[in-house]
DSSP file (Angstrom, degrees, kcal/mol; ACC not computed):
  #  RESIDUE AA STRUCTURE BP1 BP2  ACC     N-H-->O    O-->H-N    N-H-->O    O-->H-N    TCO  KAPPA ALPHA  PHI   PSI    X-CA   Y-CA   Z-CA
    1    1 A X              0   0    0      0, 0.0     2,-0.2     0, 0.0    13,-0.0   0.000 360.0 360.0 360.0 124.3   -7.7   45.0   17.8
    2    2 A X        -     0   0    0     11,-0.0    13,-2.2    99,-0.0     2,-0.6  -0.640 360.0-132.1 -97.3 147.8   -5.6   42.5   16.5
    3    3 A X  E     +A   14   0A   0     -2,-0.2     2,-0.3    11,-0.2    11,-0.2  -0.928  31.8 162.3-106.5 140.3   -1.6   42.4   17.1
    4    4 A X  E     -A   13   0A   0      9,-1.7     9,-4.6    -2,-0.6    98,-0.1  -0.786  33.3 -90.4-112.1 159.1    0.9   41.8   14.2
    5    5 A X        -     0   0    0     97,-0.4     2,-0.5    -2,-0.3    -1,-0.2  -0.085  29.2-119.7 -34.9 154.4    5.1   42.4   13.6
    6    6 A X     >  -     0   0    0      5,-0.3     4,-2.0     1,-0.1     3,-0.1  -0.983  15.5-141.3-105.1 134.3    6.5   44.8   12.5
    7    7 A X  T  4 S+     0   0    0     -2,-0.5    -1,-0.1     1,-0.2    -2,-0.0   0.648  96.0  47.4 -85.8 -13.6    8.1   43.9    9.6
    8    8 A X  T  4 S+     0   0    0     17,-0.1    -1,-0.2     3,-0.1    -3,-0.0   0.934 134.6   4.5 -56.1 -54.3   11.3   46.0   10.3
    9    9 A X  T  4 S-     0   0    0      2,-0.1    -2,-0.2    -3,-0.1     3,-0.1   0.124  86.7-128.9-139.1  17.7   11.9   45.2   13.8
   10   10 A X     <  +     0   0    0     -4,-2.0    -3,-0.1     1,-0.2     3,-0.0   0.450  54.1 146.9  60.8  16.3    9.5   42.6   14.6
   11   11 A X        -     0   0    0     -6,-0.1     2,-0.3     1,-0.1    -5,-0.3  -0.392  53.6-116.8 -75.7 161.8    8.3   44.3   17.7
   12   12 A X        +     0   0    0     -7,-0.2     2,-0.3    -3,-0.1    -7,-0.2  -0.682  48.0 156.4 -93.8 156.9    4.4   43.4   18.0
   13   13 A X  E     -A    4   0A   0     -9,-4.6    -9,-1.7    -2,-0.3     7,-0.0  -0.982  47.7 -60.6-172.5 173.1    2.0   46.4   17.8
   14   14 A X  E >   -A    3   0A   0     -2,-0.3     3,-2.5   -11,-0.2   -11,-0.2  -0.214  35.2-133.8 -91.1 135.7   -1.4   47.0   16.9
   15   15 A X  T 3  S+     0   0    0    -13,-2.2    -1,-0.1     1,-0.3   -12,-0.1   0.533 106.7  59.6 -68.7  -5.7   -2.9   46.2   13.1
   16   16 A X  T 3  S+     0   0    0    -14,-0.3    -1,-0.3    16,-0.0    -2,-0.1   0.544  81.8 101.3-112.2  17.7   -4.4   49.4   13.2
   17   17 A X    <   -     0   0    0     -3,-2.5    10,-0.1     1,-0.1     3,-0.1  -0.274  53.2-158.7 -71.8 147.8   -1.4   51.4   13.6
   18   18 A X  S    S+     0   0    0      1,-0.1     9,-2.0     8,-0.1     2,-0.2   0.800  77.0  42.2-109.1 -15.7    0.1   53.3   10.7
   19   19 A X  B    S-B   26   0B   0      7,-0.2     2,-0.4     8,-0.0     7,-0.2  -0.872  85.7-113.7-106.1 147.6    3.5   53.7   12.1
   20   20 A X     >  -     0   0    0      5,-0.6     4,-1.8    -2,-0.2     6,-0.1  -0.753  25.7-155.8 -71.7 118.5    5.8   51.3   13.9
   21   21 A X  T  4 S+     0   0    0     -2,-0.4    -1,-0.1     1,-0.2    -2,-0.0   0.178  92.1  52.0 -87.9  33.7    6.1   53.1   17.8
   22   22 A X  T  4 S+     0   0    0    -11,-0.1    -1,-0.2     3,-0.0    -2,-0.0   0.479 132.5   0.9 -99.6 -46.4    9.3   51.2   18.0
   23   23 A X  T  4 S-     0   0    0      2,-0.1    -2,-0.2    -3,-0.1    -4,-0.0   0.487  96.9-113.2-131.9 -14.0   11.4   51.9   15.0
   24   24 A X     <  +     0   0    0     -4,-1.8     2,-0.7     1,-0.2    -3,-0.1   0.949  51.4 169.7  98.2  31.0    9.0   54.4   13.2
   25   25 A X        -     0   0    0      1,-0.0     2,-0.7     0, 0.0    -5,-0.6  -0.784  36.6-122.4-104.7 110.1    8.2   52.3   10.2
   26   26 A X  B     -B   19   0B   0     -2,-0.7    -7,-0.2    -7,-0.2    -8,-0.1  -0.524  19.3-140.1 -80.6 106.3    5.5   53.5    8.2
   27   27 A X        +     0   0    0     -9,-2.0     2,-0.3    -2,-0.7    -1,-0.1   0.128  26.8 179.2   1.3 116.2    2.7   50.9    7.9
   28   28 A X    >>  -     0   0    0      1,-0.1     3,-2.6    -9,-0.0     4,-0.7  -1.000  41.5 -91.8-136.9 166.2    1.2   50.7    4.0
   29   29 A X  G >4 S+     0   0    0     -2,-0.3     3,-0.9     1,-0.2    -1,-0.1   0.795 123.5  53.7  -3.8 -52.5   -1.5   48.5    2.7
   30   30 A X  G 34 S+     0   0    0      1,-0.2    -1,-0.2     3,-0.0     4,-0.1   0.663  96.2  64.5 -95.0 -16.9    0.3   46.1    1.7
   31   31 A X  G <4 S+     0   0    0     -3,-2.6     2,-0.3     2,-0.1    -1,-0.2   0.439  79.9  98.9 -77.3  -8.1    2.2   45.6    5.0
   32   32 A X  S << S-     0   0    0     -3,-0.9     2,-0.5    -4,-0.7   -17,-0.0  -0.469  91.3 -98.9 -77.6 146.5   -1.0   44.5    6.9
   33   33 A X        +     0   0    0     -2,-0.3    -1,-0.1     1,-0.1    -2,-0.1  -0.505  47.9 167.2 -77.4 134.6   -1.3   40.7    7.2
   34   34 A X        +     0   0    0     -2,-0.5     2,-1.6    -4,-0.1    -1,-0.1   0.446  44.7 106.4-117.5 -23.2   -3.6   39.6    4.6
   35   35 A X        +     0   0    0      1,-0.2    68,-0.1    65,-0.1     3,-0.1  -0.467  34.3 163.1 -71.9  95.1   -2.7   35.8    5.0
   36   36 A X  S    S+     0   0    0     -2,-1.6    97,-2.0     1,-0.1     2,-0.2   0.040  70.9  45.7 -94.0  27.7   -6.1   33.8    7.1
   37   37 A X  E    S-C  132   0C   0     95,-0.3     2,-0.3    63,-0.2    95,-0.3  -0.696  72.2-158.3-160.2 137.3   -5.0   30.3    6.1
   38   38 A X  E     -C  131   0C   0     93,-0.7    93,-2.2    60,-0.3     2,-0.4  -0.666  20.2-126.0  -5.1 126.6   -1.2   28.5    6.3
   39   39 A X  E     -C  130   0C   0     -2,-0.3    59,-0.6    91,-0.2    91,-0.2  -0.855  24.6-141.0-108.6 148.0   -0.1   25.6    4.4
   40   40 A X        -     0   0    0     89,-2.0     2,-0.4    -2,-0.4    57,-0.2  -0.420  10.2-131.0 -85.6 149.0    1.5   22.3    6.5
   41   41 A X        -     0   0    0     55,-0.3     3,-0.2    -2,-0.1    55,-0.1  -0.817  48.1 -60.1-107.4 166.0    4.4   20.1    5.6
   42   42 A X        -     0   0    0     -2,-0.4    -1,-0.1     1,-0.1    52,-0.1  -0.166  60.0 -90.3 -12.5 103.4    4.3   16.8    5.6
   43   43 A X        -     0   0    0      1,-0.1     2,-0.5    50,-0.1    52,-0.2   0.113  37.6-155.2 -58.5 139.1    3.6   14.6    8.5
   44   44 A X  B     -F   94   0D   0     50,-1.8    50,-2.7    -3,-0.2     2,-0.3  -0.990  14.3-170.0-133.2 106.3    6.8   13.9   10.1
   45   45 A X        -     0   0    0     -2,-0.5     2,-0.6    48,-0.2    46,-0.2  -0.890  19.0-177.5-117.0 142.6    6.4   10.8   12.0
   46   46 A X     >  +     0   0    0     44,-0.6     4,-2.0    -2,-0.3    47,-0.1  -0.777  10.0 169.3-114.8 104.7    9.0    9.4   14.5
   47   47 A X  H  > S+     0   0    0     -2,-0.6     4,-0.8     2,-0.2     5,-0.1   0.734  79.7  49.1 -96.3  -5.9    7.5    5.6   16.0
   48   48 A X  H  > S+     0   0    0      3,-0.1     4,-2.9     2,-0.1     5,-0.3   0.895 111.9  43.6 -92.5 -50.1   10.8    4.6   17.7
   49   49 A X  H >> S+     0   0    0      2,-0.2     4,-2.8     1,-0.2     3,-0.9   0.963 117.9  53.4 -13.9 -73.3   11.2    7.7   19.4
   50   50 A X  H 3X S+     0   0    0     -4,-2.0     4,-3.2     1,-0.4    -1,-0.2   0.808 108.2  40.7 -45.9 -38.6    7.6    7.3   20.1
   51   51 A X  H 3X S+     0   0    0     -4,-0.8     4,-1.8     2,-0.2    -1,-0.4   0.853 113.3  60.4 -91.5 -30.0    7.3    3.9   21.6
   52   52 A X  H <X S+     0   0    0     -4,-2.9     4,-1.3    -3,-0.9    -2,-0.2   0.815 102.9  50.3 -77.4 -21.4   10.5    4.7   23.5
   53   53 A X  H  X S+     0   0    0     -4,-2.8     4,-1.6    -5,-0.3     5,-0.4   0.936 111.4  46.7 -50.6 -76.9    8.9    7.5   25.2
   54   54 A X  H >X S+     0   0    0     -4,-3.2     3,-1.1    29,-0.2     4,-1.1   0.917 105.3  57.6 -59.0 -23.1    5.9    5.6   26.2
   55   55 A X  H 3X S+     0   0    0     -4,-1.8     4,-2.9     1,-0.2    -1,-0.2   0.874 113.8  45.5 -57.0 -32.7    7.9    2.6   27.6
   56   56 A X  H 3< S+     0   0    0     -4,-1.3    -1,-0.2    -3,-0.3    -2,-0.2   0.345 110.6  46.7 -94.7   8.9    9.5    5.3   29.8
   57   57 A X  H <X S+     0   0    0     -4,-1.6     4,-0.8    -3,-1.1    -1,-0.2   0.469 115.8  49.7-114.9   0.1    6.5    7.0   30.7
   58   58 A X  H >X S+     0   0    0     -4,-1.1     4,-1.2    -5,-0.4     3,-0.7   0.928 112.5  47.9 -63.9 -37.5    4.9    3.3   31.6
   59   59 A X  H 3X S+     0   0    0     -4,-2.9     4,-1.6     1,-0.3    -3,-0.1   0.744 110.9  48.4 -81.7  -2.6    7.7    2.4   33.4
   60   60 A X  H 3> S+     0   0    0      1,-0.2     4,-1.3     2,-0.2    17,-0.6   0.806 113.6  48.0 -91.3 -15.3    7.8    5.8   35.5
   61   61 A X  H << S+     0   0    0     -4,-0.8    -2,-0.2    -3,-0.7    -1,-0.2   0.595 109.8  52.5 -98.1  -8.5    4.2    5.4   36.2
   62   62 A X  H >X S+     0   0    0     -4,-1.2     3,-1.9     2,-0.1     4,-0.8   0.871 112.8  46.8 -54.9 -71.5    5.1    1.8   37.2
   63   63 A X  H 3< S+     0   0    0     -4,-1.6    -2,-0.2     1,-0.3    -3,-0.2   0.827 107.2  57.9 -44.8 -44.5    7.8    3.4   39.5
   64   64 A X  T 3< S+     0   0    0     -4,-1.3     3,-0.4     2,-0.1    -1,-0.3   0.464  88.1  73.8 -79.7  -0.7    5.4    6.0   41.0
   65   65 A X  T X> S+     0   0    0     -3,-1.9     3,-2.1     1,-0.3     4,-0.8   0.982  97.3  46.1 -87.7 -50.0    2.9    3.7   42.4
   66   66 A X  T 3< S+     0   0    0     -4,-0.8    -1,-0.3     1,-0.2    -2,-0.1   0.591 114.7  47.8 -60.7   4.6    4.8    2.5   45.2
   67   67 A X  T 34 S+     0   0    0     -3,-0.4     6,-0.5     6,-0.1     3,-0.5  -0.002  70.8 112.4-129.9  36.9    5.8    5.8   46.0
   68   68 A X  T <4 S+     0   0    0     -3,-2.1     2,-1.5     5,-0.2     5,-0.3   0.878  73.1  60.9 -62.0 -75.9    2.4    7.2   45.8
   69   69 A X  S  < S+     0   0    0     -4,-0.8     2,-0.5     4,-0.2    -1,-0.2   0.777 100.9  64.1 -35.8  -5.5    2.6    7.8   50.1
   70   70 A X  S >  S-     0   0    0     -2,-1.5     3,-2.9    -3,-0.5     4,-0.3  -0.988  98.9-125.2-139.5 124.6    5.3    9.9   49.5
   71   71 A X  G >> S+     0   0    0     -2,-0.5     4,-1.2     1,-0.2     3,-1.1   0.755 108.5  60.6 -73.1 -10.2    4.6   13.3   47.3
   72   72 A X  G 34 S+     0   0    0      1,-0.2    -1,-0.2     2,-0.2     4,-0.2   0.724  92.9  68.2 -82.2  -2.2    7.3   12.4   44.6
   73   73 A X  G <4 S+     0   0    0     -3,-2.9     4,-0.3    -6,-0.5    -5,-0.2   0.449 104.9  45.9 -79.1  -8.9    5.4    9.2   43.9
   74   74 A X  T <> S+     0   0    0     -3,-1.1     4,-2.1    -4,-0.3     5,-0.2   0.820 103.8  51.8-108.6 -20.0    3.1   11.3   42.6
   75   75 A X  H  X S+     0   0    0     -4,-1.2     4,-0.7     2,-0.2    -2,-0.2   0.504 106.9  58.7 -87.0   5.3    4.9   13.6   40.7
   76   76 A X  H >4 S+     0   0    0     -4,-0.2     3,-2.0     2,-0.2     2,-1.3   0.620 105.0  57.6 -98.5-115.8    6.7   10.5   38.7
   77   77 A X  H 3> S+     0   0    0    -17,-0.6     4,-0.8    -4,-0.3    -2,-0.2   0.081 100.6  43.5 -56.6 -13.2    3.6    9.6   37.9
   78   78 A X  H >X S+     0   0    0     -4,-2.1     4,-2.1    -2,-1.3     3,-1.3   0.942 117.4  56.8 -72.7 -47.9    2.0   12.8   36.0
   79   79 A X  H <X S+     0   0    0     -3,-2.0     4,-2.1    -4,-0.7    -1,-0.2   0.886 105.3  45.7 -58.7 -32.5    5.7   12.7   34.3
   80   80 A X  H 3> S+     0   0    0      1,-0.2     4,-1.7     2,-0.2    -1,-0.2   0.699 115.2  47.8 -67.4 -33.3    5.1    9.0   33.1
   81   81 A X  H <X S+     0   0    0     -3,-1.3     4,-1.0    -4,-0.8    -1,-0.2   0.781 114.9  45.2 -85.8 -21.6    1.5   10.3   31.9
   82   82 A X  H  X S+     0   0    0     -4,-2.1     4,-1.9     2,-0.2    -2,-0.2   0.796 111.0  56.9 -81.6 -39.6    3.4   13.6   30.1
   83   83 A X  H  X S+     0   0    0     -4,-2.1     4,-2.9    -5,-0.3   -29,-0.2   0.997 109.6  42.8 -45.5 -75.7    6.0   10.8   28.8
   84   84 A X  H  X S+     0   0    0     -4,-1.7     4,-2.8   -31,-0.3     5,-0.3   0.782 109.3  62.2 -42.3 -39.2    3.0    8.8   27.0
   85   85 A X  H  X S+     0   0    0     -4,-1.0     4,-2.3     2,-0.3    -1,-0.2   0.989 105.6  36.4 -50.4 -89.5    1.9   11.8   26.0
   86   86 A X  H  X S+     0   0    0     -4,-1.9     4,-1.7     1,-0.2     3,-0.4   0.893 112.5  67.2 -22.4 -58.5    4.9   13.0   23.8
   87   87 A X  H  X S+     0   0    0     -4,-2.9     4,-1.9     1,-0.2     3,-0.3   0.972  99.9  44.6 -57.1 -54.0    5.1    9.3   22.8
   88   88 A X  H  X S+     0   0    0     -4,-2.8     4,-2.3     1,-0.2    -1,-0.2   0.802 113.1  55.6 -61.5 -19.1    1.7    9.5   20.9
   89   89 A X  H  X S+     0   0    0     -4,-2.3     4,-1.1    -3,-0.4    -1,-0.2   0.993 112.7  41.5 -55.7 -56.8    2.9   12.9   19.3
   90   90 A X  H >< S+     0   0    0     -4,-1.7   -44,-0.6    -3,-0.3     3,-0.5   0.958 112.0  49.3 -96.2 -59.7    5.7   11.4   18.0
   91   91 A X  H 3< S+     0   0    0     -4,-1.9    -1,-0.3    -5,-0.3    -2,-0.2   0.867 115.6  44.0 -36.5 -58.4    4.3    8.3   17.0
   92   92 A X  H 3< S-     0   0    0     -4,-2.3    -1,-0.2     1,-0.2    -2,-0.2   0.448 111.3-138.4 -71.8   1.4    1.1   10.2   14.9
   93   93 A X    <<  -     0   0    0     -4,-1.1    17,-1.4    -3,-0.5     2,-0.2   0.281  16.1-110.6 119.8-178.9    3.7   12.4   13.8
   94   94 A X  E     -FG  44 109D   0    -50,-2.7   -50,-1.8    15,-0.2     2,-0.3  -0.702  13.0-143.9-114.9 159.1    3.7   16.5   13.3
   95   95 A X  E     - G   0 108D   0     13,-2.7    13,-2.9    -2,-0.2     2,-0.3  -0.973  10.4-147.5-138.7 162.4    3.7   19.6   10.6
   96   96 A X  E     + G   0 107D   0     11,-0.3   -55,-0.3    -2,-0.3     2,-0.3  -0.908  33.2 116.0-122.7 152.5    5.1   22.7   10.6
   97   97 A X  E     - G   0 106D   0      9,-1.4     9,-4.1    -2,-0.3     2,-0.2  -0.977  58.2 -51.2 179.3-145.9    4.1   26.1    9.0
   98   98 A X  E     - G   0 105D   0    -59,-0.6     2,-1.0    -2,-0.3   -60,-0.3  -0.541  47.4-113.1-104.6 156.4    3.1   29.6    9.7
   99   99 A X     >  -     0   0    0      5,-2.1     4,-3.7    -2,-0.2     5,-0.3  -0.712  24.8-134.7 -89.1 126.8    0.3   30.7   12.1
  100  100 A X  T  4 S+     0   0    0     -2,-1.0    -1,-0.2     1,-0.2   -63,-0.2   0.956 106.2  43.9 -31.6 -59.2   -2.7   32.4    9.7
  101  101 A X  T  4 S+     0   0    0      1,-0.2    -1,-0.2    -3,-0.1   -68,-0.1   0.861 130.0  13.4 -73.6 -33.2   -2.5   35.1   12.5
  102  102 A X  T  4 S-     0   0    0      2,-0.1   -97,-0.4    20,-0.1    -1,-0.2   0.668  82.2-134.1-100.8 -16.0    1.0   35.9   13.4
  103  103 A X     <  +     0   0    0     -4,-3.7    -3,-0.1     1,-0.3    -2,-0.1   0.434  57.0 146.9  66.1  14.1    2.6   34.3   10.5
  104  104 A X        -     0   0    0     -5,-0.3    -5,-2.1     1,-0.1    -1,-0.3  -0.276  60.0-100.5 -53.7 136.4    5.3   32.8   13.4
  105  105 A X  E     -G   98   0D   0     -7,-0.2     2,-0.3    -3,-0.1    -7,-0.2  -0.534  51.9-173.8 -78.3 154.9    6.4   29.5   12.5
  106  106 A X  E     -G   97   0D   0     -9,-4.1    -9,-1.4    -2,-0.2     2,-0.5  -0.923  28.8-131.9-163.6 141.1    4.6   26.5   14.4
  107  107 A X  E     -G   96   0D   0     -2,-0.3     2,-0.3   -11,-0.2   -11,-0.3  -0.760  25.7-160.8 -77.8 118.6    4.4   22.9   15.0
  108  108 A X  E     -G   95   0D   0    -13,-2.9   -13,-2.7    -2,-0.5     2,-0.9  -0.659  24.8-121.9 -95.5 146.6    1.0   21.3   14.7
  109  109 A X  E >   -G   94   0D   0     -2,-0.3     3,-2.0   -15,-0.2   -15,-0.2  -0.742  26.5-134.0 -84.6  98.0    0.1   18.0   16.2
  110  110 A X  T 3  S+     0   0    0    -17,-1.4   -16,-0.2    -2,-0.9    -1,-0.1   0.447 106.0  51.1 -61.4  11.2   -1.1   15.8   12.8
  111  111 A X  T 3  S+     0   0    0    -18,-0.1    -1,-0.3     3,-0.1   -17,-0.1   0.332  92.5 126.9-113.8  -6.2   -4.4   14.5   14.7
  112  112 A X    <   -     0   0    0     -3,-2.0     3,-0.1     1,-0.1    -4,-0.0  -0.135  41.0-176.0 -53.6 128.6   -5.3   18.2   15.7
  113  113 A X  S    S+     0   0    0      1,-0.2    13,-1.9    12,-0.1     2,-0.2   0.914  73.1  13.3-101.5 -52.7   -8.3   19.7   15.2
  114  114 A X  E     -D  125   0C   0     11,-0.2     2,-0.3    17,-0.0    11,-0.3  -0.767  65.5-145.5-126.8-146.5   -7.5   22.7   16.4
  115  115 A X  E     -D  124   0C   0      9,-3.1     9,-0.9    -2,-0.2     2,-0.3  -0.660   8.4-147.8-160.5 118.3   -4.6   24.8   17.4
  116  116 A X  E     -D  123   0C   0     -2,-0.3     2,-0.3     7,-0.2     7,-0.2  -0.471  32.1-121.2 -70.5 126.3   -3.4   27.4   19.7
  117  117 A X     >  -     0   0    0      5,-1.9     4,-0.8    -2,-0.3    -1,-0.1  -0.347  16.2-152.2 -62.8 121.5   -0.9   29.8   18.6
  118  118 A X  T  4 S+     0   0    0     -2,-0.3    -1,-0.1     1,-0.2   -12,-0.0   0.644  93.4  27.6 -35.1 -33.6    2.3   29.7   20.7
  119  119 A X  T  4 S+     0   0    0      3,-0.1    -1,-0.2   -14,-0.0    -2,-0.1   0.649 132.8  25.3-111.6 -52.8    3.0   32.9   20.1
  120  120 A X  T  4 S-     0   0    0      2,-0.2    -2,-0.1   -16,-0.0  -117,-0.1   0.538  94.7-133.6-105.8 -16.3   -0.2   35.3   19.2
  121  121 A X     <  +     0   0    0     -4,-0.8     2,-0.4     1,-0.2    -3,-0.1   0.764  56.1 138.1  47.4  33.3   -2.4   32.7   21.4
  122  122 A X        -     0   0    0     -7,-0.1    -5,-1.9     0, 0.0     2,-0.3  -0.757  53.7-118.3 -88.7 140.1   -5.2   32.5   18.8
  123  123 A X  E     +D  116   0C   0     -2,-0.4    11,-0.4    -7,-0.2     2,-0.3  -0.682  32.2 168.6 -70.0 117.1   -7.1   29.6   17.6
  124  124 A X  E     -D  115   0C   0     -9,-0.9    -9,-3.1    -2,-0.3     2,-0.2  -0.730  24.3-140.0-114.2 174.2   -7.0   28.5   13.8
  125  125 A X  E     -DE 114 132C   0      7,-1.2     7,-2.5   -11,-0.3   -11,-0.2  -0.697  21.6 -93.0-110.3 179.0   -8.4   25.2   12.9
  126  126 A X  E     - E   0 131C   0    -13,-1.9     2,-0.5    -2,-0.2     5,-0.2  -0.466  27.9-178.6 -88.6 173.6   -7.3   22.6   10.4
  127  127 A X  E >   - E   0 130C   0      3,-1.0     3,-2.2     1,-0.6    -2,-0.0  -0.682  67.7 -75.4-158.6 115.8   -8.7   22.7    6.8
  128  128 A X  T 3  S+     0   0    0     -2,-0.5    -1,-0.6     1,-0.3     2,-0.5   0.317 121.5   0.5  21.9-124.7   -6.9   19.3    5.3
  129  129 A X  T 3  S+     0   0    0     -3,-0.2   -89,-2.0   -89,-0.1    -1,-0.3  -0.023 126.7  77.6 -71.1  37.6   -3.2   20.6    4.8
  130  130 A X  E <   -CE  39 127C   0     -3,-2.2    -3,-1.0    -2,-0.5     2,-0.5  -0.885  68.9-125.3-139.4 153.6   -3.9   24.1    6.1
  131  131 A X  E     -CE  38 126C   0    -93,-2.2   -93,-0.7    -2,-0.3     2,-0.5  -0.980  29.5-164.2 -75.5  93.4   -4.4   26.6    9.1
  132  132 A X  E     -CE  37 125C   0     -7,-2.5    -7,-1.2    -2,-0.5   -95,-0.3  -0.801  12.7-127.9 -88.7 107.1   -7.2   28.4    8.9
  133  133 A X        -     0   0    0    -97,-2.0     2,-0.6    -2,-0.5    -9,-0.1  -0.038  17.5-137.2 -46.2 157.7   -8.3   31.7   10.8
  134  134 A X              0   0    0    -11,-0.4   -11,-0.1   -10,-0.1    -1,-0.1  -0.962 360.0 360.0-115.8 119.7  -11.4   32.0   12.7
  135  135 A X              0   0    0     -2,-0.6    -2,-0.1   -99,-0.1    -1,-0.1   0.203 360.0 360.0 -65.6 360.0  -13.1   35.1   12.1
């Protein structure tokens, strides 16, 4: 059982329902989702952003080493590794579209192979400029 919207009231509820048991919204054909693949925009790359993010997660992992003996030396550094992190997003840039399964908007990560939905928490993979279900 898969979950989808309701396209009335957007509560989620089951793809094999024929009525919504929220608002009462009668389910036809043509209301099941039929969409297994999403198209991407454009990579939207930011490299100053990017590189200023990793300078600030070097320098926080910089920061954290002397204060490793002390547990907030450690938790500056996993933020300095969570900084770089972000910085290489932003640097190999993003897309947006819809998730195949939930049809929810989502940001994809443009080196990503695949990608867990935020939302429905299902996997699609990448098919060039697309989102693909897996069946």
């Amino acid at each position: 059982m898969a979950l989808m919207h309701c396209p009335e009231c957007s509560r989620e509820i089951s793809d094999k329902a024929e009525s919504c048991p929220g608002c009462g919204f009668v389910l036809t054909k043509d209301d099941l989702p039929k969409a297994r693949r999403s198209d991407l925009s454009e990579v939207k790359k930011n490299p100053a952003t990017g590189t200023l993010y990793i300078i600030i997660g070097i320098i926080a992992i910089l920061g954290g080493i002397p204060l490793i003996s002390i547990i907030i030396g450690i938790f500056v550094i996993i933020g300095g590794f969570i900084f770089i992190g972000i910085g290489m997003n932003n640097i190999s840039g993003t897309q947006t579209g819809n998730c195949p399964y939930c049809n929810q908007s989502v940001t994809v990560s443009a080196k990503a192979v695949t990608f867990k939905c935020p939302h429905c928490k299902k996997i699609s993979t990448r098919n060039s400029n697309q989102l693909e279900a897996i069946d």
